[in-house]
C-alpha positions as CSV (number, residue, x, y, z in Angstrom):
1,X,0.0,0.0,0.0
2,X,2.1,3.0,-1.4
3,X,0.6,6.4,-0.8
4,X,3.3,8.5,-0.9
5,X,2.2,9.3,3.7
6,X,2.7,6.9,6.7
7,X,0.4,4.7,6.8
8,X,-2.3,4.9,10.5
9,X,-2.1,2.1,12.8
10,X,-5.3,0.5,11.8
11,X,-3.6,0.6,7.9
12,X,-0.6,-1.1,9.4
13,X,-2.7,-4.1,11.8
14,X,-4.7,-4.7,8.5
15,X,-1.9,-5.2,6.1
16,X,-0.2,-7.4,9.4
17,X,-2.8,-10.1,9.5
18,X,-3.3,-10.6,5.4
19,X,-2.6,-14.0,5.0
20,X,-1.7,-16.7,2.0
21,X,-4.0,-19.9,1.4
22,X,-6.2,-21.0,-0.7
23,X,-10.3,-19.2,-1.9
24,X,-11.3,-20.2,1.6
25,X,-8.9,-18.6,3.2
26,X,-9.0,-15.8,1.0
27,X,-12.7,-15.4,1.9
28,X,-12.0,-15.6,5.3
29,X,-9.2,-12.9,5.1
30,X,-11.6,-10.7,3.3
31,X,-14.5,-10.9,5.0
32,X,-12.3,-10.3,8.3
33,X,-10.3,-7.3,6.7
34,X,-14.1,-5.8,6.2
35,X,-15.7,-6.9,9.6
36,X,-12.4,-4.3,11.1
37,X,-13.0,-1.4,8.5
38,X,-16.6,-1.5,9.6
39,X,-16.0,-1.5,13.4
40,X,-13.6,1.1,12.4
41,X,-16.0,3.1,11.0
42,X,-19.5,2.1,12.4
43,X,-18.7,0.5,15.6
44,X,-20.2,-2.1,16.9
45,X,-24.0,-1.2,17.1
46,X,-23.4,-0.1,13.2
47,X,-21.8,-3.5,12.2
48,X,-24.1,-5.6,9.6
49,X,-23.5,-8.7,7.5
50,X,-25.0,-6.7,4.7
51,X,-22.4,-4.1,4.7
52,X,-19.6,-6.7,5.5
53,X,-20.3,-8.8,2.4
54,X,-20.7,-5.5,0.3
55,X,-16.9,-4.3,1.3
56,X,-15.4,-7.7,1.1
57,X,-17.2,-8.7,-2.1
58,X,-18.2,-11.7,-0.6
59,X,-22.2,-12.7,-1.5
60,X,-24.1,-11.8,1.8
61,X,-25.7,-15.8,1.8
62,X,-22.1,-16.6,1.9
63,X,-21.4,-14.8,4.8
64,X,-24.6,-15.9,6.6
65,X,-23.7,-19.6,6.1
66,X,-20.7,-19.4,7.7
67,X,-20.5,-16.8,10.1
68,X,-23.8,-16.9,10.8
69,X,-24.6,-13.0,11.6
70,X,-22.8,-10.1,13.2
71,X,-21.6,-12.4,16.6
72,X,-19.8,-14.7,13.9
73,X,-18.1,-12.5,12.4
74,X,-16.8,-10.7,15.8
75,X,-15.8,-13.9,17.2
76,X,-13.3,-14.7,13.8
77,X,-12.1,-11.5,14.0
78,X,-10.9,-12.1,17.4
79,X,-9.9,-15.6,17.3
80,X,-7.6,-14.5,14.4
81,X,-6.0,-11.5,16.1
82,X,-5.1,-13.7,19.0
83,X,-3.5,-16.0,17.2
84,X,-1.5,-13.0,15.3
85,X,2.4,-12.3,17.7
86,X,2.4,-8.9,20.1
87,X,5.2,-7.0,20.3
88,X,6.2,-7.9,23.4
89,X,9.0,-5.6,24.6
90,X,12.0,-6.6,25.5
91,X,13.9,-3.6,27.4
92,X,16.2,-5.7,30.0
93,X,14.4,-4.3,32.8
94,X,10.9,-5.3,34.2
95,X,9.6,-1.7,35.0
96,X,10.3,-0.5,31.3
97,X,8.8,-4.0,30.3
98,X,5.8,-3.5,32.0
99,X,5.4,0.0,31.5
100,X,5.7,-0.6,27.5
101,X,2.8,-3.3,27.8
102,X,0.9,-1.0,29.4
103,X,1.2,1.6,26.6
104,X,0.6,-0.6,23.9
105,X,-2.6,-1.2,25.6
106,X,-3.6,2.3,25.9
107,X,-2.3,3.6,22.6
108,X,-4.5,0.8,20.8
109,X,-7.7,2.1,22.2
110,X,-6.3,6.4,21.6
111,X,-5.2,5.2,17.9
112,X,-8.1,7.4,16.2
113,X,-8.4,3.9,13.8
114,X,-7.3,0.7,15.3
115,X,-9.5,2.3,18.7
116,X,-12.8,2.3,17.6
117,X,-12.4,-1.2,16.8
118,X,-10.7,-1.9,19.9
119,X,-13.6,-0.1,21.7
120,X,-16.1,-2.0,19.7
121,X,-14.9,-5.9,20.4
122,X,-15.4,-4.6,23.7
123,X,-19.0,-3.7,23.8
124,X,-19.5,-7.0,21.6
125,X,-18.8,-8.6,24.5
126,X,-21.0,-7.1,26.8
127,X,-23.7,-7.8,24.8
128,X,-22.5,-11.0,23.2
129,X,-22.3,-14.6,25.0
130,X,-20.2,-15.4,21.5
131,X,-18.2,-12.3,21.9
132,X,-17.7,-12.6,25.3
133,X,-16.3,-16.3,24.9
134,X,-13.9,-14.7,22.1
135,X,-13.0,-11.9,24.0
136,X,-12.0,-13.7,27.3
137,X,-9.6,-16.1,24.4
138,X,-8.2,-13.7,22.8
139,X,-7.1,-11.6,26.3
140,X,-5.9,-15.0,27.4
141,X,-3.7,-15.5,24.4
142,X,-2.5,-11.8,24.7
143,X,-1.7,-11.7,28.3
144,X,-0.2,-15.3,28.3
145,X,2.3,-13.9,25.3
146,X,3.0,-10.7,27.5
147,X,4.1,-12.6,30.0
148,X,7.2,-13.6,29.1
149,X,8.7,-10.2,30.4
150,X,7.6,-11.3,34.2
151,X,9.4,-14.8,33.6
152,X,12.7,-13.0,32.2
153,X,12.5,-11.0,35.4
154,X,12.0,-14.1,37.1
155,X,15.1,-15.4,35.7
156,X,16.9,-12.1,36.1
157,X,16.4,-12.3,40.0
158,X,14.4,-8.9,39.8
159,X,11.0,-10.9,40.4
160,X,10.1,-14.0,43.3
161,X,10.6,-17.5,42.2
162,X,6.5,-18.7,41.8
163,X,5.2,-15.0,40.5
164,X,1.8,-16.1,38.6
165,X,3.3,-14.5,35.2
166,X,-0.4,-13.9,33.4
167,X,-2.0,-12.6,36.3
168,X,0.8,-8.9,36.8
169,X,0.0,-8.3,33.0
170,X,-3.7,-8.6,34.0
171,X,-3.0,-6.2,37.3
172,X,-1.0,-4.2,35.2
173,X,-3.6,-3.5,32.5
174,X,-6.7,-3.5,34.4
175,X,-7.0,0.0,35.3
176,X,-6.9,1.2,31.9
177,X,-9.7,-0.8,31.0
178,X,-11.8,0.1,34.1
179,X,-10.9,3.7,33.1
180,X,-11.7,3.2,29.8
181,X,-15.2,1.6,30.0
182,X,-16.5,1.7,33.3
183,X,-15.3,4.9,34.4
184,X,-15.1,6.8,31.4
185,X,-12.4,8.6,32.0
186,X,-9.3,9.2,29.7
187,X,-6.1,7.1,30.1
188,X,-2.8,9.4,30.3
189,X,1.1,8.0,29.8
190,X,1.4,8.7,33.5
191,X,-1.9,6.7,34.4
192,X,-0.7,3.8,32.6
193,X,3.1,4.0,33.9
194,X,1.2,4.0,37.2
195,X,-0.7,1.2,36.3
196,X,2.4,-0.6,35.6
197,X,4.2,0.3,38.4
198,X,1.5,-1.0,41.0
199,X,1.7,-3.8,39.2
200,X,5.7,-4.7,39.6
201,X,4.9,-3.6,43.0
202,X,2.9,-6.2,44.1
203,X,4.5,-9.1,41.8
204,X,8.1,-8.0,44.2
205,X,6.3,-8.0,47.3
206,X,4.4,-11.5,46.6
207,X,1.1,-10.4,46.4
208,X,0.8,-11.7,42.9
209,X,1.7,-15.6,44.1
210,X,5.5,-16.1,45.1
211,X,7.0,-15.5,48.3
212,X,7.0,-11.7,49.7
213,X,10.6,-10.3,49.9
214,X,12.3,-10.1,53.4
């Protein structure tokens, strides 16, 4: 995709999960690459199989038959993405680790395009069972990929021997969903470093499973 400008987030997570196979999978990929542009632009509560099949070219009885309707096509979505690698970062330290997970949390949902759909897998699952059940894999996926920062500290000596790995990236990200959708408030680089912080904090002093430090 040359345009001559850089290319938004959303642009670059689209052209990220293309993927080679055969028509099936090309259907798939299609239909996928329009269920995102249309949570990017309609959200959730604007999302139909109508307009899916007309972006991805894909005949709407098509799309009924095996996605089944809008819950179908949410679910996919998701279980694709959390089957697709996070940058994990790798800094040598676990505050900057954590910190950086916690920022690419928060700059997915303040991307003006990759946010709305971020946002809108969210409210999916609130109204969703489907969704829900997608939502709750694909976190697991994310957080249990995230984790390897806590088990490098772990074999750095900065963290306790025992530390439940998946459940500090969960601490560590919590708040900014709890800002984000049940507070409504925004998320600032110092609420998430805070976030992160609170996070290492309790992992050192055992809170997190492990034994608490003398």
């Amino acid at each position: 995709m040359s345009r001559g400008e850089p290319l938004t987030q959303l642009e670059l997570f689209l052209e990220s999960n293309r993927r080679p196979g055969g028509r099936s999978a090309r259907v798939r990929d299609a239909v996928r690459q329009a269920t995102l542009a249309e949570l990017a632009e309609h959200g959730y509560a604007g999302l139909t199989v109508e307009n899916v099949a007309e972006r991805s070219g894909v005949h709407k009885t098509t799309v009924y038959r095996r996605w089944g309707g809008v819950d179908g096509l949410i679910s996919d979505a998701l279980d694709l993405a959390g089957q697709e690698p996070w940058p994990v970062p790798d800094t040598g330290d676990i505050r900057g680790d954590l910190r950086g997970i916690v920022q690419l949390v928060r700059g997915g949902f303040a991307d003006p395009g990759l946010g709305p759909v971020s946002s809108a897998f969210v409210a999916a699952a609130m109204q969703s069972p489907e969704a829900a059940r997608a939502l709750h894999a694909f976190f697991a996926a994310r957080h249990e990929q995230s984790a390897d920062v806590v088990r490098r500290a772990v074999a750095r000596g900065e963290l306790p021997a025992g530390v439940d790995a998946a459940e500090v990236i969960r601490v560590a990200v919590a708040p900014v969903y709890y800002r984000l959708f049940v507070a409504h408030e925004p998320v600032s680089e110092r609420d998430a470093d805070r976030a992160a912080d609170a996070a290492l904090a309790a992992a050192r002093a055992g809170v997190l499973g492990g034994t608490a430090e003398g």
